[in-house]
Backbone as a ProteinNet text record, in pm:
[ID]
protein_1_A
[PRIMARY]
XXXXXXXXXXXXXXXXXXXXXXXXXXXXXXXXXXXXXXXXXXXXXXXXXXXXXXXXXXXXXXXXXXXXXXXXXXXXXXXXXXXXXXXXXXXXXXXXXXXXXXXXXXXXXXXXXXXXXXXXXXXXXXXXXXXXXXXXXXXXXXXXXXXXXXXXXXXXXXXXX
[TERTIARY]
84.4	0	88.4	61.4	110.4	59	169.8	182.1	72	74	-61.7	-220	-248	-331.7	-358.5	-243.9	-247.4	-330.3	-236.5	-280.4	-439.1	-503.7	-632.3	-758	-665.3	-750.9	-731.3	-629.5	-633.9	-702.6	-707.3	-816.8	-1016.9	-958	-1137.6	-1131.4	-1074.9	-1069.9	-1091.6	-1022	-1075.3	-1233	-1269	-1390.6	-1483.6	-1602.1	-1749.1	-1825.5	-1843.4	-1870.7	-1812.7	-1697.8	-1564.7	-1620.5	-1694.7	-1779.4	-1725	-1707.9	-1695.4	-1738.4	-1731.3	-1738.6	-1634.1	-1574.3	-1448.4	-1410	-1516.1	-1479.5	-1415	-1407.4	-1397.1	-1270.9	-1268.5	-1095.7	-1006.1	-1036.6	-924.4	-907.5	-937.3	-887.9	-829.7	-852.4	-780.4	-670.9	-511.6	-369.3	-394.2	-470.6	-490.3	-492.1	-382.7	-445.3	-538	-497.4	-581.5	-657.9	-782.5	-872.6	-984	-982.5	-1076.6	-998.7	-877.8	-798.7	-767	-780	-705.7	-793.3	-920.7	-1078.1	-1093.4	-1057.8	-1079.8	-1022.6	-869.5	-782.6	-803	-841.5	-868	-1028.6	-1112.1	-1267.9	-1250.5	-1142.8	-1120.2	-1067.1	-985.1	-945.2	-1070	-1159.2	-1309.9	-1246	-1150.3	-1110.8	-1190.8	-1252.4	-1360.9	-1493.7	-1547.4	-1659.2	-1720.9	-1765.7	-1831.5	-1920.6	-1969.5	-2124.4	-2066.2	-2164.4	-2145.8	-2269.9	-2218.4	-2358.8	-2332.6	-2425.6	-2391.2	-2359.5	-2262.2	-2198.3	-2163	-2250.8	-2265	-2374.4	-2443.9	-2503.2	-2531.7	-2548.2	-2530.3	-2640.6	-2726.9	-2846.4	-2770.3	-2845.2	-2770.3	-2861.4	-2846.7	-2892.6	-3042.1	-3087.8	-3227.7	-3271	-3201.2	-3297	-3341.3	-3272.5	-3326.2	-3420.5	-3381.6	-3539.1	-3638.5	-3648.3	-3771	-3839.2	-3756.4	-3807.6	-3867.5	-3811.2	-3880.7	-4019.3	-4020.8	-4181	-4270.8	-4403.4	-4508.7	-4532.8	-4591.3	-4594.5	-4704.6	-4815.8	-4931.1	-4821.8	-4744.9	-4718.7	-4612.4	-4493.5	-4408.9	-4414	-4346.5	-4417.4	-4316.9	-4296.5	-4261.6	-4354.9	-4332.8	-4434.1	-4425.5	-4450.5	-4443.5	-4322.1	-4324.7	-4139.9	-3978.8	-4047	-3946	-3897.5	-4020.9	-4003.6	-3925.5	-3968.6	-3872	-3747.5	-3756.2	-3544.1	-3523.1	-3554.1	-3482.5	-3481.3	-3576	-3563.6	-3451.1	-3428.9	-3347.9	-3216.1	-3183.7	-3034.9	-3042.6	-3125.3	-3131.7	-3108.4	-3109.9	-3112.9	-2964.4	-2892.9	-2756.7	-2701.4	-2552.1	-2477.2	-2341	-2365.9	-2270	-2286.7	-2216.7	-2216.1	-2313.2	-2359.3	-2462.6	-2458.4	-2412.2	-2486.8	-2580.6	-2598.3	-2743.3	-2852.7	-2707	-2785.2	-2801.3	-2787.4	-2863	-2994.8	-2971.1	-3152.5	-3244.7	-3321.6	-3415.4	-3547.7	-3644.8	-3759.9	-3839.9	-3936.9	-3969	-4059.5	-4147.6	-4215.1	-4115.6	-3995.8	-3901.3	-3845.7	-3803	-3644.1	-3599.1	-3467.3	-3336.7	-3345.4	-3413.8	-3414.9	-3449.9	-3551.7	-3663.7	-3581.7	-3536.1	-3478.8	-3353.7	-3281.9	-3181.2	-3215.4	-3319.9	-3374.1	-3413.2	-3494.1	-3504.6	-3369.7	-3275.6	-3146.7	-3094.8	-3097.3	-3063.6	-3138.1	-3289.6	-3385.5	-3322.8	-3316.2	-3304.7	-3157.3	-3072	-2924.9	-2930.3	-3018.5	-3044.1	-3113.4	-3187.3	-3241	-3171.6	-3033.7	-2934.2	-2963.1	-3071.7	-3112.5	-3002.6	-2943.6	-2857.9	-2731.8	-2586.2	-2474.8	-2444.2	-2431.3	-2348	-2223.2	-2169	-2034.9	-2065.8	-2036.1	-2033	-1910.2	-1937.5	-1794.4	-1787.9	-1697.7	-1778.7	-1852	-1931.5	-2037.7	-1963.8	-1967.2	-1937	-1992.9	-2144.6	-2149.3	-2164.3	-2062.1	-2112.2	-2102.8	-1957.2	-1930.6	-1879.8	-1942.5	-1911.9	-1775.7	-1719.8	-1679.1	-1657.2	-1613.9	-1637.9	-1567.7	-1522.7	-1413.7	-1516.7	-1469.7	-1596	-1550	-1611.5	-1609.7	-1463.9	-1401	-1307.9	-1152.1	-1198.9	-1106.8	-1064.7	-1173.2	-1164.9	-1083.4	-1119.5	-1060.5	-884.6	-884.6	-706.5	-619	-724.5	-632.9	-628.3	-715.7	-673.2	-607.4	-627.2	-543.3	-477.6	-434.7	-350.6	-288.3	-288.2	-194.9	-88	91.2	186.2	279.4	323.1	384.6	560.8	615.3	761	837.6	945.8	984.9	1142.8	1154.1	1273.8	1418.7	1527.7	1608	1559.5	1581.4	1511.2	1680.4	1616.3	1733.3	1793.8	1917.2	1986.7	2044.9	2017.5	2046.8	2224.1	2283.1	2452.1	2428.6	2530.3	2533.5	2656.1	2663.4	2803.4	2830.2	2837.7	2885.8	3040.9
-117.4	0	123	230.6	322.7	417.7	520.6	575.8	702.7	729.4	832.8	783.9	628	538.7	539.4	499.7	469.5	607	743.3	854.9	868.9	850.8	869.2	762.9	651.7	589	637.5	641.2	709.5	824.9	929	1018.4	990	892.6	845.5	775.3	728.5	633.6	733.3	890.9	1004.7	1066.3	1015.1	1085.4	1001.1	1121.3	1057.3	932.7	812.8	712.7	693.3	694.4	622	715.7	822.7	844.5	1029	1065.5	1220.1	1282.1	1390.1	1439.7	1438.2	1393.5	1419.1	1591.9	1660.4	1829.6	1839	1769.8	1814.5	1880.5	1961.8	2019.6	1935.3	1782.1	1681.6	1675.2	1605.3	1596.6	1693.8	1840	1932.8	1914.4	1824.7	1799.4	1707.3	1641.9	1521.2	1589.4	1556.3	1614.9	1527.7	1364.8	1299.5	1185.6	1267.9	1202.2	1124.3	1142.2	1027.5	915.8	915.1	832.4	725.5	810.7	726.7	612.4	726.1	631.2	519.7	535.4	461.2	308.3	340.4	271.5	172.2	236.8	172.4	146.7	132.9	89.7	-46.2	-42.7	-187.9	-286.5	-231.5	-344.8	-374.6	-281.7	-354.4	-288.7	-133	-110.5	26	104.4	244.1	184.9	274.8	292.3	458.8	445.1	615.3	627.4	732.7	703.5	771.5	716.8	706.6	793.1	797.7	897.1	732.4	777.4	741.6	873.9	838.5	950.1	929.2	805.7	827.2	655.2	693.3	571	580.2	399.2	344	297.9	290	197.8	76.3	-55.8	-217.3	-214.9	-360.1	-411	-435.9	-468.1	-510.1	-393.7	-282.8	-193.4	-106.4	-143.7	-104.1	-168.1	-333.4	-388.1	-379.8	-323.4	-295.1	-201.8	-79.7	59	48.2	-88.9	-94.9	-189.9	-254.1	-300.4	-197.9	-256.3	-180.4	-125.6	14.6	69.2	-8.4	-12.4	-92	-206.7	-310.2	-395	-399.6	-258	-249.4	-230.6	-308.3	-295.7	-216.2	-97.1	89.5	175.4	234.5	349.4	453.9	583.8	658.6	724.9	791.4	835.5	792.1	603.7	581.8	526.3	490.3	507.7	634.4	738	920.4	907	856.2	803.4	736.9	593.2	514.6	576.4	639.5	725.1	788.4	902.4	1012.4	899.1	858.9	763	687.1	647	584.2	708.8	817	950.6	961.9	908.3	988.9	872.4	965.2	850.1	834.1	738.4	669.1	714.1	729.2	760.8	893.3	920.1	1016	1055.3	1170.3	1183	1220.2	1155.4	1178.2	1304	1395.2	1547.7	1591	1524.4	1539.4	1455	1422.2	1358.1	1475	1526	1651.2	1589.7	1550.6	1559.7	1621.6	1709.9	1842.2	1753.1	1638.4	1622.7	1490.6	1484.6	1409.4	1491.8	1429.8	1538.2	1447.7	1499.9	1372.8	1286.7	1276.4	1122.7	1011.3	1078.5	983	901.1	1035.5	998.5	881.7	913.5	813.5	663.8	689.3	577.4	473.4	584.2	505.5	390.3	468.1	468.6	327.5	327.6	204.5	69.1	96.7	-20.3	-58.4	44.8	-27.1	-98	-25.2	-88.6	-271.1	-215.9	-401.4	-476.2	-434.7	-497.7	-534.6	-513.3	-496.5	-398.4	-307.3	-270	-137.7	-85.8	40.6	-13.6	48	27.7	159	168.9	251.5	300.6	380.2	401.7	546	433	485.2	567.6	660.4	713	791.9	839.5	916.2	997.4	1042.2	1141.2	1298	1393	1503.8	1609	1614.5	1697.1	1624.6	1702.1	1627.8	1460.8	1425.8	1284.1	1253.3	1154.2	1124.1	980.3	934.7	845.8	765.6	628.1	574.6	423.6	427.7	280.7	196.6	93.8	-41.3	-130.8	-228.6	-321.1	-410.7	-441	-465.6	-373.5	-261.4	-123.9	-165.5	-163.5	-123.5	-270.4	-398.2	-490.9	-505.1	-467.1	-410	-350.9	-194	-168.8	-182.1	-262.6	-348.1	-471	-608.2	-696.3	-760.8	-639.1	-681.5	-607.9	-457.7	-361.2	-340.2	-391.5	-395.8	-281.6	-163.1	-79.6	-105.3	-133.7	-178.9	-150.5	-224.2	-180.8	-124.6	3	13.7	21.8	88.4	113.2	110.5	28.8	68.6	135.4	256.7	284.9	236.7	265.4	186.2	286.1	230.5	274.2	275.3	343.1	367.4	422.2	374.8	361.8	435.3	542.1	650.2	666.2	574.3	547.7	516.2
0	0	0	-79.2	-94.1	2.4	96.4	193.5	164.2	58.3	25.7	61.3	25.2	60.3	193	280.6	370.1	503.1	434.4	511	486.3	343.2	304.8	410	422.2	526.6	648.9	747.4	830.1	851	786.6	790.2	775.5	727.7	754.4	871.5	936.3	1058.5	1125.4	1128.6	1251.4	1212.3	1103.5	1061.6	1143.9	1199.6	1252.5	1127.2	1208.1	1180.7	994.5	1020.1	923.5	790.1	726.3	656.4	660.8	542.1	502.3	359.6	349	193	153	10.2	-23.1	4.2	-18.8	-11.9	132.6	183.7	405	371.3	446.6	455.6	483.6	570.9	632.4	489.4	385.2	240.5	157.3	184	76	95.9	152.8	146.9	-25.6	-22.9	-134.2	-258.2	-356.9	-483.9	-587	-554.2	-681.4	-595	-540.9	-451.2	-525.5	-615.5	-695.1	-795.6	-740	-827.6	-679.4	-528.7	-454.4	-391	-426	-379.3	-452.9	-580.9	-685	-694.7	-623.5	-606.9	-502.9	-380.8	-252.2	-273.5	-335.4	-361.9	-467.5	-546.4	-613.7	-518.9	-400.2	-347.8	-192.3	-199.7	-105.7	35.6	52.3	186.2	183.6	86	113.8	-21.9	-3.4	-54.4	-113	-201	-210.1	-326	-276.2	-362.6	-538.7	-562.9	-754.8	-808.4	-929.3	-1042.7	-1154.6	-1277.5	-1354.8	-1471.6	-1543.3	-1583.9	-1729.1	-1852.6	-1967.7	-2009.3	-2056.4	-2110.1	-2261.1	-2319.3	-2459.6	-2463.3	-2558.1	-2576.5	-2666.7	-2586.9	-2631.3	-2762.1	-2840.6	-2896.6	-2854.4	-2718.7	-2673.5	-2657.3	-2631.6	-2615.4	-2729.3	-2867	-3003.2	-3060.4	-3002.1	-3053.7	-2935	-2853.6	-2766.7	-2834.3	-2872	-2943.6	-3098.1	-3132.2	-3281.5	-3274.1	-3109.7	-3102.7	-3113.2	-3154.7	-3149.1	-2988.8	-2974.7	-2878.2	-2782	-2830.3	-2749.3	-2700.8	-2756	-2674.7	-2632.3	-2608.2	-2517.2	-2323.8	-2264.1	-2173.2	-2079.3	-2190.4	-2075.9	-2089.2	-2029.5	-1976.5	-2061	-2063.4	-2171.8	-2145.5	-1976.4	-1964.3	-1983.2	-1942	-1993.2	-2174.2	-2255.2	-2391.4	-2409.6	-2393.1	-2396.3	-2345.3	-2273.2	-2209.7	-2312	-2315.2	-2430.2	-2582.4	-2653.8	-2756.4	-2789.5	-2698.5	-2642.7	-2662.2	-2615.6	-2591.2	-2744.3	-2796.7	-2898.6	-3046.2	-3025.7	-3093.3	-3111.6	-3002.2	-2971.5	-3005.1	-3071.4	-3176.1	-3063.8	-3009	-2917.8	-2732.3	-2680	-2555	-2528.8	-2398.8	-2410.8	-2231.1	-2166.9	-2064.5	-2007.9	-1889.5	-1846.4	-1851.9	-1836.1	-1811.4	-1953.1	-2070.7	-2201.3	-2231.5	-2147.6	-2158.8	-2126.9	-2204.4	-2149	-2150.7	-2094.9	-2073.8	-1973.6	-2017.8	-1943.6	-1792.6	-1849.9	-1727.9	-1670.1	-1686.1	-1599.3	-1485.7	-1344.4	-1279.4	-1304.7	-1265.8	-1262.1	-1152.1	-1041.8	-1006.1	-1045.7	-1121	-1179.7	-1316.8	-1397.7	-1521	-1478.6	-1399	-1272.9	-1229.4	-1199.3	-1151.2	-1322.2	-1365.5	-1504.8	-1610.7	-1542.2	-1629.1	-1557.7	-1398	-1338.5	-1394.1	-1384	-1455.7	-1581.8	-1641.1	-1789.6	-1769.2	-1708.8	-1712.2	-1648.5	-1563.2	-1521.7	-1560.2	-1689.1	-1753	-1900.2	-1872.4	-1977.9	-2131.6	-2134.8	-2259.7	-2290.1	-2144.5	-2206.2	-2150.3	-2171.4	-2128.8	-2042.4	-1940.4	-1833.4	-1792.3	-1742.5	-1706.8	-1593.7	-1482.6	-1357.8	-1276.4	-1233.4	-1189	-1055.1	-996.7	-861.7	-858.6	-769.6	-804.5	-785.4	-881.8	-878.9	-789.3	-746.4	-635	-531.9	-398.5	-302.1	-276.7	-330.4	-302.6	-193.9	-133.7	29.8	-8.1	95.9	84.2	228.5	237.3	376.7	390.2	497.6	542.3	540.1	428.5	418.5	570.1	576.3	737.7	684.4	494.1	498	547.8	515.9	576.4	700.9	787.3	946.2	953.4	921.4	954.1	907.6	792.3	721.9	842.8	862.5	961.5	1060	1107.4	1263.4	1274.8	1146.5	1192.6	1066.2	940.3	903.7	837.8	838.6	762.8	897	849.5	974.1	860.1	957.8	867	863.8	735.4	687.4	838.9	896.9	970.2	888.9	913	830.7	977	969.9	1049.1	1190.7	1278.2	1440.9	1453	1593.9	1620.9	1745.1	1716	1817.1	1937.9	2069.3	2135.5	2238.2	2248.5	2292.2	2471.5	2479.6	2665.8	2643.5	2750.4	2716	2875.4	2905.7	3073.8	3068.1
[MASK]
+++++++++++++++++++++++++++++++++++++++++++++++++++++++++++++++++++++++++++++++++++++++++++++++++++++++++++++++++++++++++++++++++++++++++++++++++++++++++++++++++

């Protein structure tokens, strides 16, 4: 583990219940805090909340859109999502989806369904406002019974008697 890593956890270990905004001032020393989250969230020691931050319409979800409407079984907002994504020639983010009687949770939420219903492709990333982050229960266990730090030079002690 790299000593930059290492400080980034430690600072969540002083945070109220292991959990902060990346914005907290304990983090402004950090310059590449979504690279370190990123880093330490592949190996299962933090956690932090996500957006989705570009979606693809699949193959299923082009032939859903070329069924007849009576027997598709979306709703009318989300036919207008899948459209919209199906309009756009390759990757597309979310906040170009415009539909007037959508908000963005809804349109969000829409975007998760379909993704698990495999019809669009996703690409998730940290969330830009307001991203929290937090020591998973593998964290807390790392650094209690098994992150031991290098022992380099002990010093030695001289008797001048």
């Amino acid at each position: 583990m790299e000593t930059i890593e290492l400080k980034f956890l430690l600072k969540l270990l002083g945070c109220e219940n292991y959990r902060s905004t990346l914005s907290a001032s304990a983090f402004n020393s950090f310059k590449a805090k979504d690279k370190i989250c990123r880093d330490l969230g592949d190996r299962g020691l933090v956690d932090y909340s996500r957006e989705i931050a570009s979606v693809k319409i699949l193959p299923p979800g082009r032939a859903l859109l070329s069924a007849e409407i009576e027997q598709s079984p979306l709703t009318t907002n989300e036919l207008k999502v899948l459209e919209h994504i199906n309009k756009a020639s390759g990757k597309i983010p979310p906040s170009k989806i415009n539909i007037k009687s959508l908000k963005s949770d809804e349109r969000d939420a829409i975007l998760q369904r379909f993704h698990e219903r495999g019809l669009i492709e996703v690409e998730i990333k940290i969330k830009r406002t307001k991203p929290e982050v937090w020591l998973t229960e593998r964290g807390i266990e790392y650094l209690r019974d098994d992150y031991n730090p290098k022992k380099g030079n002990q010093p030695v002690l001289v008797c001048c008697c």
